[in-house]
N, CA and C of each residue as an Amber inpcrd file, in Angstrom:
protein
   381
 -18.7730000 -18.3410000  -4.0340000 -17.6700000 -18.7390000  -4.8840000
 -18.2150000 -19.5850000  -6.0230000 -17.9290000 -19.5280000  -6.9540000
 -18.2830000 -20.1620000  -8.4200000 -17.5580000 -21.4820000  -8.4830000
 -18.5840000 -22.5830000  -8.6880000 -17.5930000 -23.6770000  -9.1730000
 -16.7360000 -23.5380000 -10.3370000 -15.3080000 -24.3130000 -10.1250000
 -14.1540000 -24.2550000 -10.9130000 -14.8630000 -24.6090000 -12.4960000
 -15.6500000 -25.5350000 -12.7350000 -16.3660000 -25.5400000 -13.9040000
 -16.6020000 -24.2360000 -14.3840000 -17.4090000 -22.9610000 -14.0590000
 -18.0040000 -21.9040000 -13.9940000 -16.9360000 -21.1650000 -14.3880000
 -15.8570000 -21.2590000 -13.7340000 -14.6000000 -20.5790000 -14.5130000
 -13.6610000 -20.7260000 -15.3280000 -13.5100000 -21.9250000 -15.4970000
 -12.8350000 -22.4210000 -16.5580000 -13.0290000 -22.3700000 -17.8960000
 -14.1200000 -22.2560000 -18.7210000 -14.2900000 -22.1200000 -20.0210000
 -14.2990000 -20.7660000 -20.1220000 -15.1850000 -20.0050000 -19.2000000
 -15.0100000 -18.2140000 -19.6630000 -13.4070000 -17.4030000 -19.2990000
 -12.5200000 -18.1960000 -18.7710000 -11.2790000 -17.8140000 -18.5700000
 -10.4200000 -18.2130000 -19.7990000 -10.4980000 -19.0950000 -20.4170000
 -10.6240000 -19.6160000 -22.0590000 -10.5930000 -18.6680000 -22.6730000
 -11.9660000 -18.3700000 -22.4390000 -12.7080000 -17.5070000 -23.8670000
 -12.2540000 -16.3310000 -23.9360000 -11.9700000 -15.8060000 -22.1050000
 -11.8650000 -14.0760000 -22.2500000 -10.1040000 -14.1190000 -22.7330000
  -9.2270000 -15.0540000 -22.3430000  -7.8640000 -14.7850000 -22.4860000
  -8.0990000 -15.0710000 -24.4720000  -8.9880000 -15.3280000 -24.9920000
  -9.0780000 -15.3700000 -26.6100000  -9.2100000 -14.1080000 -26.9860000
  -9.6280000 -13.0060000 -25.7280000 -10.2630000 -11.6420000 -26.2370000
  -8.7400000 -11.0460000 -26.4300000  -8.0100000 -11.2990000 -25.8080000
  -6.7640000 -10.4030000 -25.9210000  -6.4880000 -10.0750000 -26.9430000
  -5.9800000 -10.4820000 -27.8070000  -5.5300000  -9.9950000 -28.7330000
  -6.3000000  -8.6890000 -29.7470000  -7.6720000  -9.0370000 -29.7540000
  -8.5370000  -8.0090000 -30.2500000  -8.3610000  -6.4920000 -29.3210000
  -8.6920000  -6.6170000 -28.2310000  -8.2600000  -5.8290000 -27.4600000
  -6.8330000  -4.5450000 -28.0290000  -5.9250000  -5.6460000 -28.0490000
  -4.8340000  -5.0340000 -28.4670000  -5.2250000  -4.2410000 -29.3500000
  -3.4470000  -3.0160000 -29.8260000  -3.7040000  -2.2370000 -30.4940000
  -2.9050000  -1.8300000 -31.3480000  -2.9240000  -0.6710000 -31.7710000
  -2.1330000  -0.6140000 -33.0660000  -1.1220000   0.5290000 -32.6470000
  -0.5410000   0.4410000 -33.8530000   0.9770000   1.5740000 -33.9460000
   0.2990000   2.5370000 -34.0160000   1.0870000   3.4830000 -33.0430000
   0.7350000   5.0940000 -33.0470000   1.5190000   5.8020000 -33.9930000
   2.7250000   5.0050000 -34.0610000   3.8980000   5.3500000 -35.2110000
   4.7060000   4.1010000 -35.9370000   5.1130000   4.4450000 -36.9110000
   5.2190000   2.8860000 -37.8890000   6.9540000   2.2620000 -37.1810000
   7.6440000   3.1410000 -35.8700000   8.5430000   2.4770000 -35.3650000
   7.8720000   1.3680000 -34.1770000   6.7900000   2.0550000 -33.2010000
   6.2780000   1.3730000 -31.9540000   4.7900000   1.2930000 -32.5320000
   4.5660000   0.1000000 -32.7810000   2.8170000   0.0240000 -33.0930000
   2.2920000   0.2530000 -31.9660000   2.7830000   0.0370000 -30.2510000
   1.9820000   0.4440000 -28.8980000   2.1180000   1.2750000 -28.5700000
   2.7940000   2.2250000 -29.0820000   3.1480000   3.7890000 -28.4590000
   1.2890000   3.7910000 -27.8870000   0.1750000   3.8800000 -28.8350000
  -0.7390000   4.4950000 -28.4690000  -1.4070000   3.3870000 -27.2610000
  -1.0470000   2.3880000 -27.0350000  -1.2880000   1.8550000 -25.4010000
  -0.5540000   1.9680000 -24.3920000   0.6350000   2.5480000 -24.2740000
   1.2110000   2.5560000 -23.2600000   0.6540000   3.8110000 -22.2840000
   0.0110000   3.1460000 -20.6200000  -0.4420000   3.7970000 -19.6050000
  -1.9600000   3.5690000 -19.7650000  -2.6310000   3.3070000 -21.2670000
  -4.0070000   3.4220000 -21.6880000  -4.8420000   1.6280000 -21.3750000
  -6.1630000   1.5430000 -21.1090000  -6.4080000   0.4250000 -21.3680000
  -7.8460000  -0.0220000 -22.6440000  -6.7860000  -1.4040000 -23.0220000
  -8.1650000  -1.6950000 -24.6040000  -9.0290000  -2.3380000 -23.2670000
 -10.5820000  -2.1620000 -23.6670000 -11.5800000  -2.7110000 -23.1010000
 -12.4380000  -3.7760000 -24.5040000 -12.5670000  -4.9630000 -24.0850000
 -13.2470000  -5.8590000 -25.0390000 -14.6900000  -6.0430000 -24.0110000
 -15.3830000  -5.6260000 -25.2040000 -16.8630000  -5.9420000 -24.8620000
 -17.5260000  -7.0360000 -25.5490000 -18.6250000  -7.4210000 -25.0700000
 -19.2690000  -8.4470000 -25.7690000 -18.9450000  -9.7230000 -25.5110000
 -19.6800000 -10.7310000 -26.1410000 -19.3930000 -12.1420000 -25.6180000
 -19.9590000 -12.3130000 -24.4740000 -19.1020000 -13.4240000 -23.5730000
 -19.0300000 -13.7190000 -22.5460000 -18.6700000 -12.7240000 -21.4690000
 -17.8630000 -11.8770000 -21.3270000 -17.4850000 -10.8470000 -20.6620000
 -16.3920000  -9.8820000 -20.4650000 -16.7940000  -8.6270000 -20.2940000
 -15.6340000  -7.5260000 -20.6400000 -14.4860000  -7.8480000 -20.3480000
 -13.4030000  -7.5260000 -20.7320000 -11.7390000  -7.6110000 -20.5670000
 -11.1780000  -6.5910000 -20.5000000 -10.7200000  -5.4320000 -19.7890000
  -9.5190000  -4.8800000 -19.6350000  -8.0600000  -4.9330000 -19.5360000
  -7.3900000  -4.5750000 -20.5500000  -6.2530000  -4.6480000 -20.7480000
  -5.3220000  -3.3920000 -20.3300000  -4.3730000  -3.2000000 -19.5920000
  -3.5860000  -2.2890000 -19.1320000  -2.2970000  -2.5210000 -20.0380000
  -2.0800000  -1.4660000 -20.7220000  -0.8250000  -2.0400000 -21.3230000
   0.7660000  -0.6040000 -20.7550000   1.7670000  -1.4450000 -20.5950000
   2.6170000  -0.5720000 -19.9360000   4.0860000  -0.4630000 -20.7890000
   4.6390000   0.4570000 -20.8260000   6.0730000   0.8140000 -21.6440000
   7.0590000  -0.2890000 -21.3160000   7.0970000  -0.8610000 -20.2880000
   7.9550000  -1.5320000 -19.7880000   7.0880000  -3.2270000 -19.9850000
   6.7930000  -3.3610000 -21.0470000   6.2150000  -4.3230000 -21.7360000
   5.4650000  -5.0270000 -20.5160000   4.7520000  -4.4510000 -19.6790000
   4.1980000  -5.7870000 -18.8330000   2.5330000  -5.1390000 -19.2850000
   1.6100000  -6.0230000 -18.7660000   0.3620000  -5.7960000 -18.7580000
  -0.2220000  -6.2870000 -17.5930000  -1.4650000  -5.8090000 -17.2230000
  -2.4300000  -5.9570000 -16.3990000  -3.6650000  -6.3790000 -17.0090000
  -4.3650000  -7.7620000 -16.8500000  -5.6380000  -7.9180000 -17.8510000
  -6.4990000  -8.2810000 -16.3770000  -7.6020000  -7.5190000 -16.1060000
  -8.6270000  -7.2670000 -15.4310000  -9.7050000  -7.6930000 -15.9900000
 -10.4640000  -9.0950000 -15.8250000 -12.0470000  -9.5180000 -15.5760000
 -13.2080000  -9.0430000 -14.8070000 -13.9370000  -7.6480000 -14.3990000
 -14.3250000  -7.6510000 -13.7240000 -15.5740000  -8.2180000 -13.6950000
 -16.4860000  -9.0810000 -14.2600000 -17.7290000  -9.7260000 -13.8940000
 -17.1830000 -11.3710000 -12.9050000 -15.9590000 -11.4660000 -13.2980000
 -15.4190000 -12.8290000 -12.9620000 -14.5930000 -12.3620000 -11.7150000
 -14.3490000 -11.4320000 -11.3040000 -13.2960000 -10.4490000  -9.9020000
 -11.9310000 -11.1950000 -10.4940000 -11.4460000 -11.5680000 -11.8470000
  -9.9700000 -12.1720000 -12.2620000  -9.0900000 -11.0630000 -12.2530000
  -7.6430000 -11.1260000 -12.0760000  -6.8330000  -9.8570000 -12.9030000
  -5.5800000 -11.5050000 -13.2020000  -5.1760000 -10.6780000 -13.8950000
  -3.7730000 -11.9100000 -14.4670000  -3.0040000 -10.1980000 -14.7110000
  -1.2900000 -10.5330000 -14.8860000  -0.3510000 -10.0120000 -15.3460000
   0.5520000 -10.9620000 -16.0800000   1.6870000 -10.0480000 -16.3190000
   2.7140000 -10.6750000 -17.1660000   3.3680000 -10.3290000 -18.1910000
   4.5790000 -10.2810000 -19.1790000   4.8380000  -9.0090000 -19.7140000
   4.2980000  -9.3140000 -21.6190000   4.0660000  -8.6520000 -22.6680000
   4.2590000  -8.4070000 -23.6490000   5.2120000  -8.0720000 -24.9160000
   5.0290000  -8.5230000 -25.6500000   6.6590000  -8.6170000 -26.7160000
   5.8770000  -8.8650000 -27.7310000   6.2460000  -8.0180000 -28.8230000
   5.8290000  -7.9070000 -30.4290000   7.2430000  -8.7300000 -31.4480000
   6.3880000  -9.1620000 -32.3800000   7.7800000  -9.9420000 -33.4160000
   6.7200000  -9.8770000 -34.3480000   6.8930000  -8.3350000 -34.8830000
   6.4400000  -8.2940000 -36.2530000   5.0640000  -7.7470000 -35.9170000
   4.0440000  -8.3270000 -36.9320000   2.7320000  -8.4280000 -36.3990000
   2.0590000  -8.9520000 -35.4500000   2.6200000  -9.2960000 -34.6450000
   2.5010000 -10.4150000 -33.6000000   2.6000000 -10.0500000 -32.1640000
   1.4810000 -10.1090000 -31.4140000   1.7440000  -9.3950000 -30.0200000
   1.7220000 -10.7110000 -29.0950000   2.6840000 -11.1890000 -28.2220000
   2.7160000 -12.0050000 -27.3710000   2.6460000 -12.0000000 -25.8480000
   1.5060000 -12.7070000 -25.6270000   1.7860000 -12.1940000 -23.7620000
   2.1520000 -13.4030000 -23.0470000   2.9530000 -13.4680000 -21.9770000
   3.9700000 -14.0950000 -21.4100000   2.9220000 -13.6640000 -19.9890000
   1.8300000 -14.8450000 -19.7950000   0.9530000 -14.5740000 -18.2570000
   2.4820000 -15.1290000 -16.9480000   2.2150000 -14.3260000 -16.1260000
   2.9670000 -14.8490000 -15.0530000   2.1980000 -16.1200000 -14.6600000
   0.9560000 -16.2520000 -14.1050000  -0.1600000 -17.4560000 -13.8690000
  -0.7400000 -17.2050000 -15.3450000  -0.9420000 -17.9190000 -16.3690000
  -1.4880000 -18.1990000 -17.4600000  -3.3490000 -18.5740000 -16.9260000
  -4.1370000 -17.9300000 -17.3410000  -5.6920000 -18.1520000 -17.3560000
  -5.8430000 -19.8500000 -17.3400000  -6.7590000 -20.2800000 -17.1650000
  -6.9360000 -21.6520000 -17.2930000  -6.6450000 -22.1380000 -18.9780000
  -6.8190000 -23.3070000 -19.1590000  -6.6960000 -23.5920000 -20.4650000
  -5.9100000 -22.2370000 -21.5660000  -4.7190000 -21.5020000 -20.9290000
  -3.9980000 -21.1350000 -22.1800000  -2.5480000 -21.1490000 -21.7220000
  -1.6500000 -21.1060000 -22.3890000  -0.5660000 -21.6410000 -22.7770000
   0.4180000 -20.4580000 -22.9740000   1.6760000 -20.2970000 -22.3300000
   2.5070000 -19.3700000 -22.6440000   3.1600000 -19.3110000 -23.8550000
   3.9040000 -18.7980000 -24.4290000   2.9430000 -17.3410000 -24.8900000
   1.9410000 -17.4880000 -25.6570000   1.2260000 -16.6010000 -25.5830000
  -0.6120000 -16.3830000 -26.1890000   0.1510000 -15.5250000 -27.0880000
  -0.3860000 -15.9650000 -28.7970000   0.3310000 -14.3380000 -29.2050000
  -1.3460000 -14.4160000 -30.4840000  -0.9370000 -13.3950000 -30.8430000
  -1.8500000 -13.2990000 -31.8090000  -1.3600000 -11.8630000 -32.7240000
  -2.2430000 -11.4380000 -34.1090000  -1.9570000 -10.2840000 -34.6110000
  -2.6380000  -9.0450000 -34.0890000  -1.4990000  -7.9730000 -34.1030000
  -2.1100000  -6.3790000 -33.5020000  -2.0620000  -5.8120000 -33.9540000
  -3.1920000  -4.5870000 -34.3070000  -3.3390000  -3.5600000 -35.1170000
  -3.2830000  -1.8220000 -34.4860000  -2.3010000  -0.9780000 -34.8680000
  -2.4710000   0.2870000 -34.3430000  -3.5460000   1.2600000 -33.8760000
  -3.6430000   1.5730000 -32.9300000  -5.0000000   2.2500000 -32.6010000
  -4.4040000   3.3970000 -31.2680000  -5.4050000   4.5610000 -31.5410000
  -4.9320000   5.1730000 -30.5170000  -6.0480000   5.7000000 -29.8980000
  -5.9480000   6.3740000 -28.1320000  -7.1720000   6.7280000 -27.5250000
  -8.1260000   7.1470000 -28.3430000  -9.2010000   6.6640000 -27.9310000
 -10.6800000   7.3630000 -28.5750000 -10.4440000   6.2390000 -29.4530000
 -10.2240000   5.6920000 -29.9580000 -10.6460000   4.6910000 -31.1060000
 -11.6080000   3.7930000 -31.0880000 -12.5780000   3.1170000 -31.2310000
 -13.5740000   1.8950000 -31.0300000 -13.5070000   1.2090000 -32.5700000
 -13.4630000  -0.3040000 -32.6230000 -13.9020000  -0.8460000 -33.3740000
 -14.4370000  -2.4670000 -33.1300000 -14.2770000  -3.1050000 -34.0890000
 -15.1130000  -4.3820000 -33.7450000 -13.8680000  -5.2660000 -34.7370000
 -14.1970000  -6.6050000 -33.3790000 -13.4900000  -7.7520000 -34.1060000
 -14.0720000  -8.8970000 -33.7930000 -14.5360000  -9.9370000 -34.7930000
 -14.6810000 -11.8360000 -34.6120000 -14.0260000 -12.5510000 -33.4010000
 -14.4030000 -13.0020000 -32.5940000 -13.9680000 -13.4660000 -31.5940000
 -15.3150000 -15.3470000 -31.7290000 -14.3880000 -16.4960000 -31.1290000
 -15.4600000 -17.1940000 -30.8510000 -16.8390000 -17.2020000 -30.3540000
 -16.9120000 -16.3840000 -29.0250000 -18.2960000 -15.9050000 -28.4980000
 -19.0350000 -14.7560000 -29.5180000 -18.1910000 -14.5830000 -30.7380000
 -19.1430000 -13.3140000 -31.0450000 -18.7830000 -12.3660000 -31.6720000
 -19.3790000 -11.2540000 -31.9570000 -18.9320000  -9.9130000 -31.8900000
 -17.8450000  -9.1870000 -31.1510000 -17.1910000  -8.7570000 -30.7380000
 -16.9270000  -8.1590000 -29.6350000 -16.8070000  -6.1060000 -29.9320000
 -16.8690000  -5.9500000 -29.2310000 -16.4440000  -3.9360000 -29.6820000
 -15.2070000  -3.6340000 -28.2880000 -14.2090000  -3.1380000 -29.1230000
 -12.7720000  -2.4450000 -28.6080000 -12.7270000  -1.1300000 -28.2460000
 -12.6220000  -0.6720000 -27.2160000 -12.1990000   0.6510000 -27.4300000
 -11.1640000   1.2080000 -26.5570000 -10.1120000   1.5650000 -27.0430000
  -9.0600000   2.1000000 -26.2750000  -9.3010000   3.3910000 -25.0760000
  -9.4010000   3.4310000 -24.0300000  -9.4130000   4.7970000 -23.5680000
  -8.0670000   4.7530000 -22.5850000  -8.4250000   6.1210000 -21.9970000
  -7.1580000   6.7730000 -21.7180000  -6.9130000   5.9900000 -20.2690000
  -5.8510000   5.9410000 -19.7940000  -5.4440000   5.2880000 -18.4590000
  -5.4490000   4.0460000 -18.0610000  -5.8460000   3.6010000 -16.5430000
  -5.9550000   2.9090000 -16.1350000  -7.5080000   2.9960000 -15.7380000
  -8.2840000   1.7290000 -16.5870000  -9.8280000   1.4910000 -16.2480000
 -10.0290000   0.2190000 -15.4620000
């Protein structure tokens, strides 16, 4: 088991990945059409993030180097994707929101994150 130190700052950092993760409008009514059932994977940094994103606005965010999963649901206002953790990661705060950009399966790109670089790529399902 990892001391609580050990998890606390990279539970920080990875709930910062979210939003990059996120994705964009598949159509200019639902910018998530192209995540719903699919998950964004954030690479780089500190450590990968899987994001499950679901029609019924909830999500699944999966840590696997850390064995974390968190849930909880999602809500857009505008450019703005907000997640509502049922247990919130250490050090973050309900709602986490940040800006989201349309993207659909097969897509990869890269976004600035504190730790770094990171690279996105949407694939199909549940990863």
């Amino acid at each position: 088991m990892l001391p609580m130190r050990s998890i606390v700052f990279p539970i920080a950092v990875i709930a910062s990945f979210a939003f990059p993760a996120l994705a964009t409008p598949a159509t200019p009514d639902d910018p998530m059409a192209g995540y719903y059932g699919n998950t964004a994977i954030s690479t780089g940094g500190m450590a990968e993030v899987h994001i499950l994103y679901n029609q019924d606005h909830t999500f699944v965010m999966n840590v696997p180097a850390f064995a974390l999963r968190f849930k909880g649901t999602w809500s857009l206002n505008g450019g703005t994707l907000c997640f509502n953790y049922d247990v919130p990661p250490p050090g973050v705060t309900n709602p986490d929101c940040g800006p989201v950009e349309a993207h659909k399966v097969g897509d990869t790109w890269t976004e600035k994150a504190d730790d770094g670089e990171r690279k996105l790529t949407l694939v199909a399902g549940a990863q």
